[in-house]
C-alpha positions as CSV (number, residue, x, y, z in Angstrom):
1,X,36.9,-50.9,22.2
2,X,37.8,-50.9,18.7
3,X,38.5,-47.9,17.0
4,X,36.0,-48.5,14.5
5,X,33.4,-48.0,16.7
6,X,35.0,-46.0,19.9
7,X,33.6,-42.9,18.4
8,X,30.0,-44.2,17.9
9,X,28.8,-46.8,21.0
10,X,29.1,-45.0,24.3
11,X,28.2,-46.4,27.3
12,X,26.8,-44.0,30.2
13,X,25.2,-45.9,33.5
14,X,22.7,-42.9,33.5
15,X,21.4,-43.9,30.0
16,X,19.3,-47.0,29.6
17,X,21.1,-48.8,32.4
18,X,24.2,-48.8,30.8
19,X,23.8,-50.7,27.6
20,X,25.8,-49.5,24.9
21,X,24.0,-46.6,22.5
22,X,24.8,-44.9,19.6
23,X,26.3,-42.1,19.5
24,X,24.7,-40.9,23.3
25,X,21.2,-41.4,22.1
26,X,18.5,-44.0,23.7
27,X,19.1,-46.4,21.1
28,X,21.1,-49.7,21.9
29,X,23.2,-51.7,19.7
30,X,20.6,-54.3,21.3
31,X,17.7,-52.6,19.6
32,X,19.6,-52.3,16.3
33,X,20.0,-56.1,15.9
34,X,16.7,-57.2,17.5
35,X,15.2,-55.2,14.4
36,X,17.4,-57.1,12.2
37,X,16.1,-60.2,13.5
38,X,12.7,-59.3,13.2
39,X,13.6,-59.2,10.0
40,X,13.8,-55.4,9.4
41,X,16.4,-54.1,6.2
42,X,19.1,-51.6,6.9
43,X,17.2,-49.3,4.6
44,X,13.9,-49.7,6.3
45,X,15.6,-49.1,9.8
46,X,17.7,-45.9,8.9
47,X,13.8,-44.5,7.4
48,X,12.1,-45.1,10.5
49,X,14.8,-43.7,12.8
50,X,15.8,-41.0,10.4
51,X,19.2,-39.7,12.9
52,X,20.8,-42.9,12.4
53,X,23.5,-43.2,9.9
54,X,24.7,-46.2,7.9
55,X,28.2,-46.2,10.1
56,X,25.9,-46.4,13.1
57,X,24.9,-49.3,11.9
58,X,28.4,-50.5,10.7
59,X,29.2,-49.6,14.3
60,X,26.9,-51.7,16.0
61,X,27.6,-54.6,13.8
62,X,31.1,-54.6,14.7
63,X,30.3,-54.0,18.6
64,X,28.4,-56.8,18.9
65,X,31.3,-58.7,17.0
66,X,33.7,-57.9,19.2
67,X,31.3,-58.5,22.3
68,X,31.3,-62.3,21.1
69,X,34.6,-62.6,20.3
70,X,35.5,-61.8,24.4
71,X,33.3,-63.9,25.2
72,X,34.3,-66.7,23.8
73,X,37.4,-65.8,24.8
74,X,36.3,-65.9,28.4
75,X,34.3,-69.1,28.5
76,X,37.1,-70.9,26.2
């Protein structure tokens, strides 16, 4: 993982099937972005889920970076 984010997404099989969370909570980076696409603002997210942080965000951003560039990697 990158070091940017190693501290923030952890992944536990025990904890909604193993998708990658913030910071040990039931939130997914998968949640984070699917609000995003709904067309929720970073303010507006980090209201409604008031123990989320701005680098949580940062953090899931750059996960899901990362998760793309591998896979193009792999399928390139």
């Amino acid at each position: 993982m990158n070091p940017s984010y190693q501290h923030i997404i952890t992944i536990e099989p025990s904890k909604r099937g193993g998708k990658p969370c913030i910071r040990g909570l039931r939130i997914t980076v998968d949640d984070i972005l699917d609000y995003f696409a709904a067309g929720m603002t970073e303010q507006e997210i980090l209201e409604d889920f008031d123990y989320l942080t701005h680098e949580d965000i940062l953090a899931c951003f750059a996960f899901a970076a990362d998760r793309e560039r591998h896979t193009r990697e792999i399928s390139g």
